[in-house]
MARFISE-744639 format. One record per residue (C-alpha): residue number from 1; x, y, z; residue in one letter. Coordinates in nm, 3 decimals. Layout:
<nodes>
NODE   mivo      east     north        up   tiro
NODE    NUM         X         Y         Z      A
...
</nodes>
This chain:
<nodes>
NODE   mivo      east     north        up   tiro
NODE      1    -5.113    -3.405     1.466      X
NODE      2    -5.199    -3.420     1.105      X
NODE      3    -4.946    -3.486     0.812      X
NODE      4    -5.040    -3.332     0.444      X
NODE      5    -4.851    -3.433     0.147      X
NODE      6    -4.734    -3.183    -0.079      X
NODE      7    -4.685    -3.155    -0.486      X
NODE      8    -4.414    -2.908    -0.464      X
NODE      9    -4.259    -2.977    -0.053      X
NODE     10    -3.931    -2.955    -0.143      X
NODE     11    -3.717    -2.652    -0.316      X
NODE     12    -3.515    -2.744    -0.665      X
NODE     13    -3.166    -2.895    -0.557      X
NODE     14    -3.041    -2.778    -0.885      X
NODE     15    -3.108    -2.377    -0.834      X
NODE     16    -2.978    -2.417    -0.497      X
NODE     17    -2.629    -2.617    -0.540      X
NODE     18    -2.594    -2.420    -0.899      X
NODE     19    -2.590    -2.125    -0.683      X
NODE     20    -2.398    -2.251    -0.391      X
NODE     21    -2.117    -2.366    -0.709      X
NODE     22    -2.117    -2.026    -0.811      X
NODE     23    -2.081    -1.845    -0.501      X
NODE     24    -1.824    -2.050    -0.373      X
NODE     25    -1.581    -1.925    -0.622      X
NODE     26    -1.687    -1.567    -0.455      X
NODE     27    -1.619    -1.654    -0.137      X
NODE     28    -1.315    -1.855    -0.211      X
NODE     29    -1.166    -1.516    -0.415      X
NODE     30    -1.262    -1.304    -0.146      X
NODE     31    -1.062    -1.497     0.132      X
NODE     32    -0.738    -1.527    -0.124      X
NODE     33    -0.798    -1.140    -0.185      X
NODE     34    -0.823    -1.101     0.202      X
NODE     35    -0.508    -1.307     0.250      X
NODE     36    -0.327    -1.114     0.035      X
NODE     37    -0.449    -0.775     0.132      X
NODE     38    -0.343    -0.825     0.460      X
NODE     39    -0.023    -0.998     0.450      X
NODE     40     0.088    -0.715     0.236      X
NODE     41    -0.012    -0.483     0.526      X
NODE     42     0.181    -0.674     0.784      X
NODE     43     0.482    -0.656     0.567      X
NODE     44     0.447    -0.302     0.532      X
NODE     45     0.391    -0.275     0.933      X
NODE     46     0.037    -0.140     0.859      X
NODE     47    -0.116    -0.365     1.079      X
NODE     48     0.109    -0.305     1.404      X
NODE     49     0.088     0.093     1.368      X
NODE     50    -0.235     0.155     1.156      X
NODE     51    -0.183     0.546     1.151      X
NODE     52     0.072     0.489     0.886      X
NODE     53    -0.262     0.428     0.654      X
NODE     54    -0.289     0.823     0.679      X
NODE     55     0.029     0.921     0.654      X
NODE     56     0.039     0.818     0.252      X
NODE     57    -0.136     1.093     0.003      X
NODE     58    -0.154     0.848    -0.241      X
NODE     59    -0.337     0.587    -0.311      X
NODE     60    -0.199     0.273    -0.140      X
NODE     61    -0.296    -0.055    -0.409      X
NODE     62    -0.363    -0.246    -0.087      X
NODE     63    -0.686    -0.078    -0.042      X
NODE     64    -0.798    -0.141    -0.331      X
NODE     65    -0.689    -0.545    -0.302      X
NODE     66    -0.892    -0.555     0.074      X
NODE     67    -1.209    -0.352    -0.073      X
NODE     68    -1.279    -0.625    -0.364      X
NODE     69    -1.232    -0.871    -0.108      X
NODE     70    -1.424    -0.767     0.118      X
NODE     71    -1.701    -0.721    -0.148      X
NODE     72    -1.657    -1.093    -0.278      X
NODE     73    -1.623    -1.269     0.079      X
NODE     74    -1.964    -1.081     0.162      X
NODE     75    -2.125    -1.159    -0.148      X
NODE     76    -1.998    -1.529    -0.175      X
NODE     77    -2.077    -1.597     0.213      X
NODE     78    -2.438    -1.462     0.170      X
NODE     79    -2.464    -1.631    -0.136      X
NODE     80    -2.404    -1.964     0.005      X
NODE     81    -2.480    -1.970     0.278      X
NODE     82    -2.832    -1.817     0.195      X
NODE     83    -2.822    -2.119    -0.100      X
NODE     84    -2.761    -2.386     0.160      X
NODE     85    -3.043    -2.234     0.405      X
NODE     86    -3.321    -2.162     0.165      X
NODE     87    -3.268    -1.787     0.350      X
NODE     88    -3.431    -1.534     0.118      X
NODE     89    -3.316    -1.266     0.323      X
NODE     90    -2.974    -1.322     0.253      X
NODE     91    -3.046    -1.446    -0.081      X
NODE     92    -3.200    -1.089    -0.193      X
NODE     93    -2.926    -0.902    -0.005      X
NODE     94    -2.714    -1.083    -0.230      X
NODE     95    -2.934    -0.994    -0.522      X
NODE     96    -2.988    -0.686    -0.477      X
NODE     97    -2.607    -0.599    -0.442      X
NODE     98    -2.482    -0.773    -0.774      X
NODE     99    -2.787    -0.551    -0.920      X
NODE    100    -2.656    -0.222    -0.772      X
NODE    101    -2.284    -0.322    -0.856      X
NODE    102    -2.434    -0.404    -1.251      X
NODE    103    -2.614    -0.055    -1.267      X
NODE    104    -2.301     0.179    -1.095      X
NODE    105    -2.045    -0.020    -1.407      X
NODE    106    -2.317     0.069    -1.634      X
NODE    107    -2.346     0.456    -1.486      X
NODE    108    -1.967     0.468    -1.496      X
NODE    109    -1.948     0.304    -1.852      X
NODE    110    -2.184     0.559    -1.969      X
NODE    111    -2.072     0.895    -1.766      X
NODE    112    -1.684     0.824    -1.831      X
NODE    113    -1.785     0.791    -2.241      X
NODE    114    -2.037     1.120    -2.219      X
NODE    115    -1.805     1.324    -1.984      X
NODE    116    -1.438     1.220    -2.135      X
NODE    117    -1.261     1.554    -2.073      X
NODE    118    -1.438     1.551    -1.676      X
NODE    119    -1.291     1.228    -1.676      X
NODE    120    -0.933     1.279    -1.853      X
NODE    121    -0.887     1.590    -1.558      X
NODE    122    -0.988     1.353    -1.268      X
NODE    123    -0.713     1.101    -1.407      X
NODE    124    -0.472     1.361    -1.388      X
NODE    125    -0.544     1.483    -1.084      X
NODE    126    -0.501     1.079    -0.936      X
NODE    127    -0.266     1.043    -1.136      X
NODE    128    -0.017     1.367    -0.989      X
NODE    129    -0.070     1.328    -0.654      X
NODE    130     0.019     0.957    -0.659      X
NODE    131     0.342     1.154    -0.830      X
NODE    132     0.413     1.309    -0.549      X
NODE    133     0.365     0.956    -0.299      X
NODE    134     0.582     0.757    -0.540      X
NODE    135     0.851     0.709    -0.315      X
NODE    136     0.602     0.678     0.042      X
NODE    137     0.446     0.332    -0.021      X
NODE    138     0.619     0.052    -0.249      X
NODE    139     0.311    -0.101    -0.392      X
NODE    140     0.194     0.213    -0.542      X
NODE    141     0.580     0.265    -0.645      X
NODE    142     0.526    -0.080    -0.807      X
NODE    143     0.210     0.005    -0.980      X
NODE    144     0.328     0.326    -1.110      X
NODE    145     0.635     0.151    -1.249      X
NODE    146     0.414    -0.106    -1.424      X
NODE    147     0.175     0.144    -1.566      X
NODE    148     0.476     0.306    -1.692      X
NODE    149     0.667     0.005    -1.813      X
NODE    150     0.355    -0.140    -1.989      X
NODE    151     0.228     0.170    -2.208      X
NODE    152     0.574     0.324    -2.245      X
NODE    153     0.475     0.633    -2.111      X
NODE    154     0.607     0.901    -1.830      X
NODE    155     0.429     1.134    -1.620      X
NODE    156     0.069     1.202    -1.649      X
NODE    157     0.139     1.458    -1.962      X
NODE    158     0.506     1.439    -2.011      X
NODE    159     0.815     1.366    -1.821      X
NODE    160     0.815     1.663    -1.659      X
NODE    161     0.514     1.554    -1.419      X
NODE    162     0.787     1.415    -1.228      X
NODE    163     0.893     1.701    -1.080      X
NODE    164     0.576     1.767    -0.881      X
NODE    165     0.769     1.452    -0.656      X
NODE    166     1.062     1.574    -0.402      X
NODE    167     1.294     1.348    -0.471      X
NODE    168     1.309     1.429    -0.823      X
NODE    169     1.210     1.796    -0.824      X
NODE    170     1.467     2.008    -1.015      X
NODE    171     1.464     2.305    -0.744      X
NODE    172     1.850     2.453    -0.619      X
NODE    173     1.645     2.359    -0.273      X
NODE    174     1.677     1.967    -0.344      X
NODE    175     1.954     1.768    -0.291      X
NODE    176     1.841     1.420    -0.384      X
NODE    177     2.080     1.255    -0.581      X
NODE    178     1.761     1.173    -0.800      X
NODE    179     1.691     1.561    -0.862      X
NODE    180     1.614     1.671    -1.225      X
NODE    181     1.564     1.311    -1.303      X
NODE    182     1.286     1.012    -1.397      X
NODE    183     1.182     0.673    -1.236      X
NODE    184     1.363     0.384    -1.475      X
NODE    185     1.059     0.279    -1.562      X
NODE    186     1.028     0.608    -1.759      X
NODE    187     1.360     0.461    -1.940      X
NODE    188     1.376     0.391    -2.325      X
NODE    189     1.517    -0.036    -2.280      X
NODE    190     1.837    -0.037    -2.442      X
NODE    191     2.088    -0.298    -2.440      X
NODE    192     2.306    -0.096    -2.532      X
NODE    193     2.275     0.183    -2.172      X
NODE    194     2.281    -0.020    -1.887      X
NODE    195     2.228     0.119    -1.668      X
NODE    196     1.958     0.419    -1.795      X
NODE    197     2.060     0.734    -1.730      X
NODE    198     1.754     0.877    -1.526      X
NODE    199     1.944     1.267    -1.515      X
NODE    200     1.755     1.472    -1.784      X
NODE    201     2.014     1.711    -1.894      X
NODE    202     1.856     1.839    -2.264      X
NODE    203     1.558     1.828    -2.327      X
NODE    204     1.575     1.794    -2.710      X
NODE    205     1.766     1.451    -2.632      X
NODE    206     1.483     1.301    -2.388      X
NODE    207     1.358     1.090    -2.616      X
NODE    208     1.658     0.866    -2.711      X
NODE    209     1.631     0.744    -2.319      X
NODE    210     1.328     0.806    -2.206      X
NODE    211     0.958     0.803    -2.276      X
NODE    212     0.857     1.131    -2.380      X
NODE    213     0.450     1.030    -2.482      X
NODE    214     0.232     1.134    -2.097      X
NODE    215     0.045     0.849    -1.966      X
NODE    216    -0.296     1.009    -2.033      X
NODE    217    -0.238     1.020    -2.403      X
NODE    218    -0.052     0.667    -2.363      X
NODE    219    -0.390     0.532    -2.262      X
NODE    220    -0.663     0.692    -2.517      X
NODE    221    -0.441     0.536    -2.807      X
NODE    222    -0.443     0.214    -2.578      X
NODE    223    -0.854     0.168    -2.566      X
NODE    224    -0.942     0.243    -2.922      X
NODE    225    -0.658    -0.039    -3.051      X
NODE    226    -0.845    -0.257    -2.783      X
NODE    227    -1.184    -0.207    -2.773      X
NODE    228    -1.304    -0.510    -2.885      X
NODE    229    -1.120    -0.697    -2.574      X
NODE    230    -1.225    -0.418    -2.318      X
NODE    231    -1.590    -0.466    -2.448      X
NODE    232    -1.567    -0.845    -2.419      X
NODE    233    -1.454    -0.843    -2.083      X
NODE    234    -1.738    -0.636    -1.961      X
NODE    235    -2.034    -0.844    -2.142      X
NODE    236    -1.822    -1.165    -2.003      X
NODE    237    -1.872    -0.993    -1.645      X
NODE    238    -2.203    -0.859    -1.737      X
NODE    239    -2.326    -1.182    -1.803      X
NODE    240    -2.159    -1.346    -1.489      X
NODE    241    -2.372    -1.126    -1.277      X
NODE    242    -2.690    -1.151    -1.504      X
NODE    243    -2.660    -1.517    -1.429      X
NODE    244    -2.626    -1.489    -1.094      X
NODE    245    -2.946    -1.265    -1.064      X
NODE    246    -3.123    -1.506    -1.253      X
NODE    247    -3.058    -1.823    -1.026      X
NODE    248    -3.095    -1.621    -0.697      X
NODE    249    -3.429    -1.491    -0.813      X
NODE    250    -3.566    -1.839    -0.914      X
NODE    251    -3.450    -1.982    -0.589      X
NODE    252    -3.624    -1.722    -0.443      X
NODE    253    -3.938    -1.796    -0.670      X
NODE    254    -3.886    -2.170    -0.584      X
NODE    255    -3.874    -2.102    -0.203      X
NODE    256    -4.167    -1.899    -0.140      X
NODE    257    -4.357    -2.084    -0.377      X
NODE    258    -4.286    -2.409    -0.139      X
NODE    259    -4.340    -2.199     0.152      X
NODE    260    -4.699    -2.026    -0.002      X
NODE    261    -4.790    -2.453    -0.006      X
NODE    262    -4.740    -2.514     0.322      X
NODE    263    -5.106    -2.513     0.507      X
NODE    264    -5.075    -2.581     0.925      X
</nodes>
């Protein structure tokens, strides 16, 4: 057997621990996403009857939690674990992901500024048939309420959104004690009303307790005020995952390069 000595034998520990470092954090978000996701199912009894998934029309936030997760655990455990074992196949799936996730927030970035009135229908669309769910899942409740709460808005156009929901549908047929009315989160805070009267009785008084401006509108005065932040926050991410390309393609580089040396 002969033994050969090599200028380049050994792959750059720095690429390859920088990258493990950063893909750790992936990984480590992914499992906390995970963890959440579904401990939130098992509270909701998701997990021990898994039809109840379909039975909600709405969105249900969970989803949404358990999808990035999933995404980031895959990601981060590629990532390392390709890092770790010089194992470009894993090392370009994970490069060639955070490329194709970079390009779709670009095309979405770009359609959703060119196509503003395609998107502003979509919106509504989500946003009234979560409407009529707001009472079937919690969490979406909850996110609804927030949404609400945060931009001081009701409805997707107007308060009277809210009576596309059953329990606060205005029909003789109804007999919620929540008919003709608003979520509280729809209610104008005042000290002085406590609690907020939800029952919409004239409709020249809604605004002195409740939020009369639609969501929609709520949030195109929202971005202009705050485009500077919005933009930083996607170059900050941008970035991230320009970064990440970068060291996973010179580790790449670096390991077929050492490999391309090696002469049996």
């Amino acid at each position: 057997m002969h033994y050969y000595r090599y200028s380049n034998a050994k792959v750059s520990c720095w690429y390859k621990y920088l990258l493990f470092s950063y893909n750790i954090i992936f990984w480590l978000a992914g499992v906390v996403f995970l963890g959440v996701g579904l401990w939130a199912w098992s509270e909701k009894g998701v997990l021990s009857d898994l039809t109840k998934v379909t039975r909600m029309h709405g969105i249900d936030p969970v989803v949404l939690v358990l999808m990035v997760g999933v995404v980031m655990f895959t990601l981060g455990f590629a990532g390392c674990v390709g890092a770790l074992r010089e194992n470009i196949c894993l090392l370009n799936f994970f490069c060639g992901t955070i490329v194709l996730i970079f390009f779709l927030e670009l095309a979405v970035a770009v359609l959703a500024f060119l196509f503003q009135d395609w998107v502003r229908d979509r919106f509504r669309e989500f946003f009234e048939s979560n409407i009529k769910s707001y009472r079937d899942d919690i969490d979406l409740q909850n996110l609804i309420d927030s949404l609400q709460k945060a931009n001081q808005c009701c409805g997707a156009y107007g308060p009277e959104d809210w009576d596309l929901n059953v329990y606060f549908n205005c029909s003789g047929a109804s007999y919620s004690r929540e008919k003709c009315g608003v979520p509280f989160s729809c209610c104008v805070p005042d000290p002085a009303v406590s609690p907020c009267d939800v029952f919409l009785q004239l409709k020249s008084k809604w605004d002195e307790s409740i939020f009369t401006k639609g969501c929609i509108q709520a949030l195109e005065s929202w971005l202009p005020r705050n485009i500077y932040i919005v933009a930083g926050i996607f170059i900050a991410i941008s970035l991230l995952q320009i970064f990440g390309i970068f060291l996973a393609r010179t580790l790449i580089s670096d390991i077929e390069a050492v490999k391309a040396g090696h002469h049996f």
